[in-house]
C-alpha positions, 0 to 999 in steps of 0.5 A: 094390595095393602102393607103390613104395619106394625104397632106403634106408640101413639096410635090410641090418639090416632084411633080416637079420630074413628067414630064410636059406635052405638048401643043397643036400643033397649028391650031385646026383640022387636015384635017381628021377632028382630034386632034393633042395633041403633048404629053399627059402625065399620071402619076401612083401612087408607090403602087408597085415597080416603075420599074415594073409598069412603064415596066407593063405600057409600052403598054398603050401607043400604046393602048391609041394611038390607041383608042384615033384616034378612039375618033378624037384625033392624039396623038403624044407621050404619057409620063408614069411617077410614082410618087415619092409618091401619094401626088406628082401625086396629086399635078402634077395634080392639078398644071397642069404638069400631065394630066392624073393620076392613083390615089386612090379614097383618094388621089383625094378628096384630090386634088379635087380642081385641079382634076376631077374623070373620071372613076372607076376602076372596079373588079369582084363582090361578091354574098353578097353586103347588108347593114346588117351584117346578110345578110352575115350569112344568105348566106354563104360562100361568093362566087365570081361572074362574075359581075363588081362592081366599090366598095367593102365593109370593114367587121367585122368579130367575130370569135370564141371567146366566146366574138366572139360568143357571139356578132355572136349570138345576131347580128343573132338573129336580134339585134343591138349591143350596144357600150359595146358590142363592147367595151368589145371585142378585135380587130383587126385592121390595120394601120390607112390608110388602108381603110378597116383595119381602116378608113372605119369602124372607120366612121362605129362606128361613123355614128352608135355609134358617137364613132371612132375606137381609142376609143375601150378599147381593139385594137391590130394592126396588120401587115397583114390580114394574121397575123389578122386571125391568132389572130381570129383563135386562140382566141387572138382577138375577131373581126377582120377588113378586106374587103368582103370577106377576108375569101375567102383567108384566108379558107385554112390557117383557118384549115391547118395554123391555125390549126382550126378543124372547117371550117371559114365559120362555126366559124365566123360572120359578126357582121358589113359592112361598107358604099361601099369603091369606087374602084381607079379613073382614074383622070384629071387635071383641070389645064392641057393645053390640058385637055377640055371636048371633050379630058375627054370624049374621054378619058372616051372611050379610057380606057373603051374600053382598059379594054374590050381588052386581052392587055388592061386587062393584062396592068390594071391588074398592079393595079389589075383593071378589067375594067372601069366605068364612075364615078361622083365626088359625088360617094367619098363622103363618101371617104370625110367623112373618110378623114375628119373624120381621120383629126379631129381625129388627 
């Protein structure tokens, strides 16, 4: 759900537009035995309208309050800011004038150095989660299920092109498919910060063929999933990019927008899945004053138990989040491979 963006000159101006956090009050421990914090302050990134994620937003301060008493932490004010871009809550955080910030998993490598990943957003899962492109096929149609996974795959979908077919084919008949077989078919693609649209695959054709997407003779960029499957449906594209399993949305648009006799399932193949794209994070400051690891820890709980309650899950849903897992810096490193491969690129 959010882009990828990169650092720019300038964003330290944009970030000073975030609220600064507060101390701590003085003396270490209450007589209960708690922490008093006077403000911890959280920042979210605008990937919607600002208005609406800050009034969505809203009753996570009481529900931070509240589970964070539990962890031994009296909380007095709790301050929710979005940021002007995520480049000015990932320098916020890594300045220190954000404690706590809702950032995707692009925008904490890149603010590494200032910033500690605590947990993983986390959505419900698929039936299919392999490596193999012909695990896919093999069983079809993709379908929901109640598990929480904290990562998802970017697919590529062959559609019923005579091109399309003939790389299904081969694909499931248990080949690999070489760089002119791909070459020699039309795709399409997303912008190039989109994760599943084109960042992920182009380290997909890279860590496979040492090629990156750019390097296709034949791309088509397109302004939605929508108008993608579109161009799948009606020949003009042979192979389009788009996360697992996009087909689930687009199943009734395949017939009755489209205009397809045939079912999705039945006219289309995935042909290749890239490495597993983490979920958003729920990231800190290295550089906060209040910030230590008794305060990460209880933090860890607070939002994990937040997201096990009906509130909670109403006030993450903003983000389209359906829980929380504890995560660990190494989980991105194929995030820092794409990162870094689209800068090399450039």
């Amino acid at each position: 759900m959010f882009k990828k963006v990169f650092k720019y000159a300038g964003v330290l101006a944009l970030a000073a537009t975030l609220t600064a956090c507060g101390g701590k009050s003085e003396g270490d421990k209450n007589a209960d035995g708690s922490k008093t914090i006077d403000k911890l302050s959280v920042g979210f990134v605008p990937s919607r309208d600002p208005e609406e994620i800050v009034s969505a937003t809203d009753p996570l301060k009481d529900l931070m309050k509240k589970e964070l008493k539990k962890e031994g932490y009296d909380v007095k004010n709790i301050d929710i800011t979005v940021g002007t871009n995520f480049e000015a809550v990932g320098e916020s955080l890594s300045s220190g004038t954000l404690d706590v910030g809702f950032i995707p998993g692009g925008t904490y490598v890149l603010y590494d150095d200032g910033a500690d990943v605590l947990l993983t957003a986390t959505r419900a899962g698929l039936s299919i989660d392999s490596d193999e492109a012909k695990d896919w096929n093999d069983n079809k149609p993709t379908k929901p299920t109640d598990k929480q996974t904290e990562s998802y795959r970017a697919l590529m979908i062959a559609g019923p092109s005579s091109k399309g077919k003939e790389l299904s084919e081969k694909v499931n008949s248990g080949k690999k498919l070489s760089w002119d077989d791909l070459n020699g078919a039309s795709w399409s693609v997303m912008s190039s910060s989109s994760p599943a649209g084109y960042i992920y695959p182009s380290l997909w054709l890279k860590e496979n063929y040492d090629k990156n997407l750019s390097e296709l003779k034949n791309i088509v960029q397109s302004d939605s999933y929508g108008s993608a499957f579109a161009r799948l449906a009606s020949g003009q594209v042979d192979v389009v990019l788009a996360y697992a399993d996009a087909r689930r949305d687009f199943e009734e648009n395949w017939t009755k927008e489209y205009n397809r006799e045939t079912g999705i399932w039945d006219e289309t193949n995935v042909i290749g899945v890239t490495p597993a794209i983490y979920n958003d994070t729920i990231s800190v400051s290295k550089n906060s004053k209040v910030m230590d690891d008794d305060l990460k820890k209880a933090l860890q709980n607070a939002f994990i138990n937040i997201g096990k309650t009906e509130e909670g899950k109403k006030v993450i849903s903003i983000y389209s989040h359906e829980g929380y897992k504890t995560a660990d810096s190494k989980d991105y490193d194929n995030e820092r491979k794409a990162q870094k491969l689209i800068q090399e690129s450039k």
